[in-house]
C-alpha positions, 0 to 999 in steps of 0.5 A: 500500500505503501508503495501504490501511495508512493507511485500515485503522489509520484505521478500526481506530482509530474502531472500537476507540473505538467498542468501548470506548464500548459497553463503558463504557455497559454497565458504567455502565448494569450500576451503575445498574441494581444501584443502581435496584434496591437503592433500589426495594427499600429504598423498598418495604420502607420504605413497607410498614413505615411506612404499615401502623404504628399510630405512629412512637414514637422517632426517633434518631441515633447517632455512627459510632465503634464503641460509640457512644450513641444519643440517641433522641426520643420523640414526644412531644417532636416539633417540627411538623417533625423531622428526622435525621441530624446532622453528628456522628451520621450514623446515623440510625434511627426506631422504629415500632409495628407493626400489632396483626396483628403485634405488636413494633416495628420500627427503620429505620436509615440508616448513612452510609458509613463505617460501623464497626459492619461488622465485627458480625454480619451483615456478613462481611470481604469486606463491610469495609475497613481494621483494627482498630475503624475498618473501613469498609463500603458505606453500607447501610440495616437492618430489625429487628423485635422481637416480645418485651415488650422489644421498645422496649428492645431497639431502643433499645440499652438494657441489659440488652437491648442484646446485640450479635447479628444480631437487634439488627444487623438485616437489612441489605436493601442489597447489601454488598459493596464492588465491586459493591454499593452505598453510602448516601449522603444526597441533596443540595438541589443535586446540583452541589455541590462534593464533599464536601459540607458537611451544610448542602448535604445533605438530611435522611434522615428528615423527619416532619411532625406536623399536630394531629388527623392522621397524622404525614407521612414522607418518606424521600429518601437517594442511592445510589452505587456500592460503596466500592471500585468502580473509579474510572473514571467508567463504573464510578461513578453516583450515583441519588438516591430519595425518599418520602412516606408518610403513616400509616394513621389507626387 
C-alpha cells in the first residue's frame, strides 16, 4: 500500500507540473498574441498614413510632465538623417500632409510609458495609475487628423488652437488598459541589455532619411510589452519588438 501511495503522489506530482506548464504557455502565448496584434495594427495604420502623404512637414518631441512644450522641426531644417525621441522628451510625434483626396494633416505620436497626459480625454481611470498630475498609463501610440485651415496649428499645440479635447488627444489605436493591454516601449540595438536601459542602448522611434531629388525614407521600429500592471510572473510578461520602412509616394 505503501508503495501504490508512493507511485500515485509520484505521478500526481509530474502531472500537476505538467498542468501548470500548459497553463503558463497559454497565458504567455494569450500576451503575445494581444501584443502581435496591437503592433500589426499600429504598423498598418502607420504605413497607410505615411506612404499615401504628399510630405512629412514637422517632426517633434515633447517632455512627459503634464503641460509640457513641444519643440517641433520643420523640414526644412532636416539633417540627411533625423531622428526622435530624446532622453528628456520621450514623446515623440511627426506631422504629415495628407493626400489632396483628403485634405488636413495628420500627427503620429509615440508616448513612452509613463505617460501623464492619461488622465485627458480619451483615456478613462481604469486606463491610469497613481494621483494627482503624475498618473501613469500603458505606453500607447495616437492618430489625429485635422481637416480645418488650422489644421498645422492645431497639431502643433499652438494657441489659440491648442484646446485640450479628444480631437487634439487623438485616437489612441493601442489597447489601454493596464492588465491586459499593452505598453510602448522603444526597441533596443541589443535586446540583452541590462534593464533599464540607458537611451544610448535604445533605438530611435522615428528615423527619416532625406536623399536630394527623392522621397524622404521612414522607418518606424518601437517594442511592445505587456500592460503596466500585468502580473509579474514571467508567463504573464513578453516583450515583441516591430519595425518599418516606408518610403513616400513621389507626387
Amino acid at each position: 500500500m505503501l508503495v501504490v501511495i508512493a507511485i500515485i503522489g509520484v505521478i500526481a506530482g509530474v502531472t500537476s507540473d505538467m498542468f501548470m506548464q500548459i497553463i503558463k504557455a497559454q497565458n504567455k502565448g494569450n500576451v503575445v498574441t494581444e501584443i502581435k496584434q496591437n503592433g500589426d495594427l499600429i504598423l498598418n495604420k502607420i504605413e497607410r498614413a505615411v506612404r499615401n502623404a504628399e510630405e512629412i512637414s514637422f517632426i517633434g518631441l515633447k517632455s512627459p510632465a503634464s503641460g509640457g512644450s513641444w519643440i517641433w522641426r520643420p523640414a526644412t531644417s532636416f539633417a540627411a538623417t533625423e531622428s526622435c525621441p530624446s532622453a528628456s522628451e520621450p514623446i515623440c510625434a511627426m506631422i504629415v500632409k495628407n493626400p489632396a483626396g483628403v485634405g488636413g494633416y495628420t500627427k503620429i505620436e509615440f508616448h513612452i510609458e509613463p505617460d501623464r497626459e492619461c488622465s485627458v480625454p480619451p483615456f478613462t481611470p481604469a486606463d491610469q495609475e497613481g494621483s494627482g498630475p503624475t498618473f501613469s498609463c500603458n505606453g500607447n501610440v495616437r492618430l489625429v487628423t485635422d481637416l480645418t485651415n488650422n489644421a498645422l496649428a492645431a497639431l502643433q499645440n499652438i494657441a489659440p488652437y491648442n484646446t485640450v479635447t479628444t480631437a487634439t488627444i487623438g485616437q489612441v489605436i493601442t489597447n489601454t488598459e493596464k492588465r491586459s493591454g499593452v505598453s510602448l516601449i522603444q526597441s533596443l540595438i541589443d535586446p540583452t541589455t541590462p534593464t533599464p536601459a540607458p537611451a544610448s542602448a535604445k533605438k530611435p522611434l522615428i528615423q527619416i532619411k532625406t536623399t536630394t531629388g527623392k522621397p524622404p525614407l521612414v522607418t518606424i521600429q518601437y517594442s511592445l510589452q505587456q500592460g503596466i500592471s500585468a502580473a509579474s510572473r514571467t508567463d504573464s510578461r513578453a516583450v515583441v519588438p516591430f519595425e518599418l520602412t516606408i518610403s513616400l509616394r513621389s507626387y
